[in-house]
ROMARBA-814102 format. One record per residue (C-alpha): residue in one letter; x, y, z. Coordinates in steps of 0.02 Angstrom, whole numbers, plus 50000, padded with zeros to 5 digits. Layout:
BEGIN
AXYZ/...
! end
This chain:
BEGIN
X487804611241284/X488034595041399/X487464586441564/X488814582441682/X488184570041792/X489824566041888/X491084576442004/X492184582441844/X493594585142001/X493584567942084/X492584557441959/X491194553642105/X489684546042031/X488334554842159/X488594574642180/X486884580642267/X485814593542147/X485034609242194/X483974619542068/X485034634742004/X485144647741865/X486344656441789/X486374675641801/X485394687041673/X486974692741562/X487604674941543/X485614669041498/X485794682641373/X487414678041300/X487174658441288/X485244659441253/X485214676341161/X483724679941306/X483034697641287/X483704710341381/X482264719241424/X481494712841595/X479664705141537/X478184701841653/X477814686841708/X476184689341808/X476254706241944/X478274702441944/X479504710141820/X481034700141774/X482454694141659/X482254676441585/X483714665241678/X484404648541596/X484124636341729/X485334622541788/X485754610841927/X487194616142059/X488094599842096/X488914597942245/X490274583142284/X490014575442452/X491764566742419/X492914581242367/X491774596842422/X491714603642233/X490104613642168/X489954616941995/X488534619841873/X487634602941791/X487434612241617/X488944611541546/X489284625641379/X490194618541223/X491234626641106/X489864636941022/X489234643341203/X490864650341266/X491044658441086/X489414666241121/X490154671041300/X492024677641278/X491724684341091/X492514702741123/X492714698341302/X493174714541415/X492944726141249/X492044742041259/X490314731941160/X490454718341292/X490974730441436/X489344740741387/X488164726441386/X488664719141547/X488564734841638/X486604735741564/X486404719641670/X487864723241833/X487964744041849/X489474747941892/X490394733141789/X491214746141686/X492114756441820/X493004740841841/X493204734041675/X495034742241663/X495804738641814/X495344718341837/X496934709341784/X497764726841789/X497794734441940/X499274737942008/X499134732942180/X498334718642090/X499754711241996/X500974715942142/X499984705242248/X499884691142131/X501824691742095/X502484691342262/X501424679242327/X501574666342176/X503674670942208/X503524666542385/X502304650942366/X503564643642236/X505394647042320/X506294633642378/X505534622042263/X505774631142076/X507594635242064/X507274650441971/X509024651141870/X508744635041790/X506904641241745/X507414646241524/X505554646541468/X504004649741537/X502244646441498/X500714655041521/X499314648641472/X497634659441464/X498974672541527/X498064688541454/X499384700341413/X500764691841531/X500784703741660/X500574692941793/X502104682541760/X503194688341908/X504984696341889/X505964681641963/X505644673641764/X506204693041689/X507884681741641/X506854667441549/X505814667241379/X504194670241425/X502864664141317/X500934668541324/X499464657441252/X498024667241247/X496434663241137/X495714681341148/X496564696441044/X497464703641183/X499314711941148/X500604705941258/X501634717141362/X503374719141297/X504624704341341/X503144690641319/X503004681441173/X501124678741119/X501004659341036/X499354653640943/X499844634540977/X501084625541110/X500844611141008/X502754602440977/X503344614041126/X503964610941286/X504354622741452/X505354622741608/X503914631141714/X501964632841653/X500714645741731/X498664643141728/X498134656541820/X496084661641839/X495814647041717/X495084631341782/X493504640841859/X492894644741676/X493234629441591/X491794617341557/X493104602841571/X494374607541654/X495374591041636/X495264593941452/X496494607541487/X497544602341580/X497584585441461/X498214600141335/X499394607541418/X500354589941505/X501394584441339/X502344602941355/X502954597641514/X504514589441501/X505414579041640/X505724592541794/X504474604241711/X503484614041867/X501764618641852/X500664632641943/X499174632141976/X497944646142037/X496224648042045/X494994658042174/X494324651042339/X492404651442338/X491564643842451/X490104633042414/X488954640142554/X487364628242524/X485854630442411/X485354637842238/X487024645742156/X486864659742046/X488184655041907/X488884669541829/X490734665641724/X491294652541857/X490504639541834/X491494627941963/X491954630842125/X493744622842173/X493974615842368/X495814611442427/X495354594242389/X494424594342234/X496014603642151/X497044590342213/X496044575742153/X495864584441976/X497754587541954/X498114570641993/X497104562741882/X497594573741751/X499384564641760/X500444578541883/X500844574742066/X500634588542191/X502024595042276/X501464610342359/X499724618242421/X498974631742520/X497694644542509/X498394664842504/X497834680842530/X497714692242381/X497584710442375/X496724716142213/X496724734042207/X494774735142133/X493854724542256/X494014716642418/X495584704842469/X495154688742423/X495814671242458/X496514659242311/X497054640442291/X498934638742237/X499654622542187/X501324617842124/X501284600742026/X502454590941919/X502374577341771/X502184560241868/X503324547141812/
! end
């Protein structure tokens, strides 16, 4: 577990810090916290690990000051979305288990998400010259649209998920390149973000289009209850982050989504390339 003490967007040396917490199944999962509430004086509650929300005056991101390692985000995703994890999380969140199925697999979910990613990206990815695809934390594949049905589509996924059929499921991209790479509902989980993307630049080649899509949510002020997103991406906090992760933006807007199990939302796309 580590401190982050500048914007890990924008690099900015003096984020303001308000005193936050993560929410009671996280606590439990990273601190292996009791589940049962405990008293503490005349009030009953759940013990919450405690961390700063730091907010960038210069690029408007907010993201949690504790930071998990690789042992914390074990403890996290280990069986993530399986019937054991499913179960436990709903003893914290009721209801948490009437959706477990459908996020990621709605429908009306992936319909949304493919025909607005196919409309954000036309006119700048010539979709005939597209022969592989990437995508990286990609889950089963599903959400790579049908515009890429004629190209090799390729999944890197660290959990034990089966891909749907047509998508190739790869352990490593190491020694690999692609024409077009998808990170989709990534970068909001990732302690370090730029690490990523620092993974995923060498299998970009020359002309090699990347997407970019994570979920608009607002920093409203105040203690942040943390939960698994632990940052919180503004239009220009994305922007600063891609380009100093060695891409140069070529397209960005925020879209409407239509998810099927919960409420439309509103995400950040991006379209980047290598820069020279």
């Amino acid at each position: 577990m580590n401190i982050a003490h500048s914007c890990i967007a924008c690099g900015s040396k003096n984020p303001e810090k308000i005193l936050s917490a993560f929410a009671p199944f996280i606590s439990h999962k990273v601190m292996d916290y009791p589940r049962q509430t405990i008293a503490f004086g005349n009030v009953a509650m759940r013990p919450l690990l405690l961390t700063n929300t730091m907010h960038c005056n210069d690029c408007g991101m907010a993201f949690s000051q504790v930071r998990f390692g690789d042992e914390e985000m074990e403890r996290i995703y280990s069986g993530y979305r399986s019937v054991d994890y499913s179960a436990l999380r709903e003893s914290y969140e009721p209801g948490y288990a009437l959706l477990n199925d459908r996020i990621g697999n709605d429908p009306v979910e992936i319909k949304s998400r493919a025909e607005q990613m196919t409309k954000f990206i036309d006119g700048v990815v010539e979709f005939d010259k597209v022969k592989t695809v990437l995508d990286y934390g990609g889950d089963k594949g599903q959400h790579i649209p049908p515009c890429f049905n004629g190209s090799l589509r390729y999944v890197y996924e660290p959990f034990d998920e089966t891909t749907i059929e047509g998508a190739l499921k790869l352990k490593s991209i190491n020694n690999m390149t692609f024409d077009f790479v998808m990170c989709c509902n990534v970068l909001e989980h990732i302690p370090y973000p730029k690490s990523t993307l620092d993974i995923i630049r060498p299998s970009c080649h020359e002309g090699t289009k990347i997407f970019i899509d994570v979920p608009l949510e607002n920093y409203s002020g105040g203690a942040w209850c943390w939960h698994e997103h632990i940052n919180l991406f503004s239009l220009n906090g994305l922007k600063k982050l891609i380009e100093q992760s060695g891409f140069n933006v070529l397209k960005m807007e925020v879209v409407d989504l239509e998810l099927g199990w919960s409420v439309p939302s509103k995400a950040i796309y991006l379209l980047a390339e290598v820069a020279e």
